[in-house]
N, C-alpha and C positions, 0 to 999 in steps of 0.2 A: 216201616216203609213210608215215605212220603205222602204227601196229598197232590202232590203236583208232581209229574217227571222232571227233572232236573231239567234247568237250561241246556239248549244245545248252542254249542259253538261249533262253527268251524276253527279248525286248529292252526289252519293258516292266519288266524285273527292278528296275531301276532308279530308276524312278517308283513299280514295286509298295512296294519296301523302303522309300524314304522317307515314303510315304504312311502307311504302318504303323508307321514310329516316331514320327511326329509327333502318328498318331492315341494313341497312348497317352502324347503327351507329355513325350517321352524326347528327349535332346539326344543327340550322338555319343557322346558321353563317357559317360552315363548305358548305353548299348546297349552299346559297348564291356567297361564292366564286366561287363554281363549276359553278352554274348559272348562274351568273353574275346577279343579283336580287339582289332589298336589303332585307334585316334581316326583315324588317319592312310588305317588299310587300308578301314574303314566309309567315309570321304569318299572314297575310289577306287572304290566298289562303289558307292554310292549316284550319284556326276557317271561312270559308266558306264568310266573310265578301266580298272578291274579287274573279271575275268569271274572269278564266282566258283565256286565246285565246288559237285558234289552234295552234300557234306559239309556246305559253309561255310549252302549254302541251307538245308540243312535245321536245322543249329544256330541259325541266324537264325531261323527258322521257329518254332522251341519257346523262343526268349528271346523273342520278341514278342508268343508264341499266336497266330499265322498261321493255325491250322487246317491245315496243309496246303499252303493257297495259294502260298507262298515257295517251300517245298522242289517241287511241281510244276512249276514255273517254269526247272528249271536239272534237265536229266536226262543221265547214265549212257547212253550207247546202249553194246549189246552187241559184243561183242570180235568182228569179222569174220575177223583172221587171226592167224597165231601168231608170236613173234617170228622164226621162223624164215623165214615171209611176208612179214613186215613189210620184213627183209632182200633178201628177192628183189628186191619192189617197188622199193624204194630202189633195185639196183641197176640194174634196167630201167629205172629214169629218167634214171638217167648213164648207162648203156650201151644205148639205144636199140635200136643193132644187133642186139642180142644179144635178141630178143624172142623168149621162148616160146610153147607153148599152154599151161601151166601159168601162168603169168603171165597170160595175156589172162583166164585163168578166176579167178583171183585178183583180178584189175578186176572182173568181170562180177557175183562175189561180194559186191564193195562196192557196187556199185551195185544189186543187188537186196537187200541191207540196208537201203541209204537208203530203198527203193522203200515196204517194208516201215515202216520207222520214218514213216514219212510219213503210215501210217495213224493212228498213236498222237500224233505231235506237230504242229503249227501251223506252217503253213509258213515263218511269220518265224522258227522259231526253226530249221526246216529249212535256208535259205538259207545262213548261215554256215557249216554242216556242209559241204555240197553242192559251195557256187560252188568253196573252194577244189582239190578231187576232181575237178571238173568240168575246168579250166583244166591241169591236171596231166597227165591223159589226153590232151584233145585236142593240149598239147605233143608229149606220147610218141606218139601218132597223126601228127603232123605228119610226125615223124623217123623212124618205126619202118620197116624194111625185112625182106624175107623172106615166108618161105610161110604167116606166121601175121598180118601188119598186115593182112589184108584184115578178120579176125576181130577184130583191136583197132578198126579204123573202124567195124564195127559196134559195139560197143560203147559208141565216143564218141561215133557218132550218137545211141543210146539216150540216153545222158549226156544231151547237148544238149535234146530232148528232155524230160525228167526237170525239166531245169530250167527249161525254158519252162510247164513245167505249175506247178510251186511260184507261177513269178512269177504265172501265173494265179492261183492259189488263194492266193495273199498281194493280191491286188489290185491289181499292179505292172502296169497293162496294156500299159502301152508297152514295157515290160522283156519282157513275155510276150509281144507280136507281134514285135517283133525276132526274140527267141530261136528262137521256134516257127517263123518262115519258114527261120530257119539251120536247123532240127532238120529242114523239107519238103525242102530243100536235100539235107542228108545222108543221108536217109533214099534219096533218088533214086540220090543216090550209091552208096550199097551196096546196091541193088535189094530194098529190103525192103518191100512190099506190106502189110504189117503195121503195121510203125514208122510208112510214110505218111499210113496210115488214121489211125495214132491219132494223129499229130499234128493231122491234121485235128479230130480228133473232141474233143479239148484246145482247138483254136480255137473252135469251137461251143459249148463250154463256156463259153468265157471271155465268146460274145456275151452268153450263156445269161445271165450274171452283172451284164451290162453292159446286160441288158435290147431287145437288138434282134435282136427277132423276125425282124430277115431275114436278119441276119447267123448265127443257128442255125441257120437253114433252108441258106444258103449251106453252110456249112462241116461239117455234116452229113449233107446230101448229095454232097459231094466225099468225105467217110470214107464213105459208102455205096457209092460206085461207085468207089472205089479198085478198082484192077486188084490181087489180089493178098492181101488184106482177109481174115481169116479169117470162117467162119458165125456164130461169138458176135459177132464185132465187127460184121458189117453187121445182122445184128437189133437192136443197141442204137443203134447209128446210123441203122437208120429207124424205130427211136422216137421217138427226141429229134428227127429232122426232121420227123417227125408232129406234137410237140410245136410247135415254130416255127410249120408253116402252121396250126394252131388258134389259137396268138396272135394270128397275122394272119389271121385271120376265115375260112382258107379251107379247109370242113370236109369238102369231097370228097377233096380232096389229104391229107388227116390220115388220113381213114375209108382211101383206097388204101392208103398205108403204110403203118397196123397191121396191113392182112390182108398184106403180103409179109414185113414181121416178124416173121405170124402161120406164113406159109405156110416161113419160112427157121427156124422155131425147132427143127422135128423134125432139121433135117440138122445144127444148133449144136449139139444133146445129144448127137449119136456125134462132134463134133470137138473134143477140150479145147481151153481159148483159147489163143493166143502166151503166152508167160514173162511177154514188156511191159504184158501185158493181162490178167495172173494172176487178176484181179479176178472177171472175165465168168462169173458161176457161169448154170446156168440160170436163175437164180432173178434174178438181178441186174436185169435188164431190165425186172422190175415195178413198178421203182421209178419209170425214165423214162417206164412205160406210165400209172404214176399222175399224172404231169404232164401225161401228154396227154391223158388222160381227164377230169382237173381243168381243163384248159385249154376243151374240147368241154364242158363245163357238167352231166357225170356226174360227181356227189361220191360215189357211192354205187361206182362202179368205179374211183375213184382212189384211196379211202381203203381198199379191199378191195386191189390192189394195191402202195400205198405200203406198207401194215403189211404184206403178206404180203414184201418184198423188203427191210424192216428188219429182220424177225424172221429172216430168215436172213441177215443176214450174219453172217461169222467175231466171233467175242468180239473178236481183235485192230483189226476196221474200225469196230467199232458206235460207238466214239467217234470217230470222224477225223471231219477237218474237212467234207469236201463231202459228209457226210451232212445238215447240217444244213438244206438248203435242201428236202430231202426230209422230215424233222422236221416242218418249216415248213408244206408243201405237206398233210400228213398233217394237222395242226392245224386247216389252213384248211375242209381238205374234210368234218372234223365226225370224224373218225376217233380 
């Protein structure tokens, strides 16, 4: 395993670049001299054969006056371990047996980077980083033996997981029901009442996205009555299931589940949320309350809780992607 996560690209890199030298008229050759590239390494970057670096995008960027645009498109994620990690890893992948606790927390590390990087980049350009991380661990899970594999399985359930949600938020939905049942699966497996939840609560999402109101309703009250489920995670999960039955017309069933949301919120502010669900600040939940207040036909309490749950989140999440459906919702409600 590497020392560094692999660059992410977005995969539109390739259609972005071409579009922008053709817009200013330039043939390979022409871009080339600007770039100082050859003819040969531009037609590998532009038919997608070659992934280019942070460097090469952003020199492209500034011979074409991109703005920006190019070099954003291809980022640097930050150094998770040290070469002398990097070596462990490596060898815990051919020596299975030999599995540490320092090792499993050196996985758990990368994968709370990814988790983190996820806020700031697009999940297509997540994916590439991710799947290959992903397949590595669950290997080393398959084979890992001793007092410490029980704590690498959790870990690659999380993985799994992890990546059922990207396929979600890339709009892979078939890629994202598969995975997310293997992530329900493993999560059983290593008794984690947490992990369950929020698989579930990733599937409701995903209905969320796909527009069926019953199917959020379904899989947000399974993350609601997950056995095990921490207090952040069931108050935002009987939001978003409040949410569902107001799309489907039924406003007794909404109105009950924001008051147990309402009546579960004091006990969520003395419990911090799980690691996998670092997200859950108090404040988080307004955002889903503004959908379901948006949904019950109050603009006036959905745009008062949309902005109050934008405005706090961390600098690093205000641009991530599944904000924007909240953006949306905020627009809509006059806010």
């Amino acid at each position: 395993m590497p020392a560094r996560i692999r660059t992410a690209v977005d995969p539109r890199f390739p259609t972005e670049l071409t579009r922008r030298r053709t817009e200013r008229d330039l043939s390979l050759r022409d871009l080339a001299r600007l770039g100082h590239y050859s003819k040969s390494f531009l037609h590998d970057l532009e038919s997608g054969r070659t992934r280019p670096t942070s460097d090469v995008a952003r020199q492209l960027d500034a011979a074409l006056e991109a703005g920006g645009a190019l070099a954003a498109m291809v980022v640097d994620p930050p150094a998770v371990t040290t070469a002398d990690d990097g070596d462990r890893l490596a060898y815990l992948v051919t020596n299975p047996t030999r599995l540490d606790g320092a090792g499993v927390q050196l996985l758990a590390d990368v994968l709370a980077a990814q988790r983190r990087l996820d806020d700031a980049l697009p999940a297509p350009m997540m994916l590439p980083v991710s799947l290959p991380h992903w397949h590595t661990v669950r290997d080393l899970a398959a084979q890992a033996r001793g007092r410490h594999a029980p704590e690498l399985h959790e870990v690659a359930a999380e993985w799994t997981q992890f990546i059922g949600w990207l396929h979600a938020e890339a709009r892979n939905d078939n890629q994202a029901v598969r995975v997310l049942i293997e992530a329900a699966r493993e999560a059983d497996a290593v008794d984690s009442g947490p992990l369950a939840a929020q698989t579930e609560n990733f599937r409701g999402y995903l209905e969320r996205q796909r527009g069926n109101a019953r199917g959020v309703v379904r899989h947000f009250l399974a993350a609601y009555h997950t056995p095990g489920s921490s207090p952040s995670q069931r108050v935002g999960d009987a939001v978003q299931a409040a949410h569902g039955y107001a799309l489907l017309g039924d406003r007794p069933s909404a109105v009950r589940l924001l008051g147990e949301a309402n009546d579960l919120a004091t006990a969520a502010e003395s419990h911090p949320p799980p690691a996998l669900a670092y997200w859950l600040t108090p404040t988080f939940s307004r955002m889903g309350l503004g959908l379901a207040y948006l949904a019950l036909g109050d603009r006036v309490a959905a745009a008062d809780n949309l902005r109050a749950g934008l405005d706090a989140l961390p600098e690093d999440q205000c641009g991530a992607e599944w904000t924007v459906e909240y953006r949306q919702a905020l627009a809509v409600a006059g806010g």
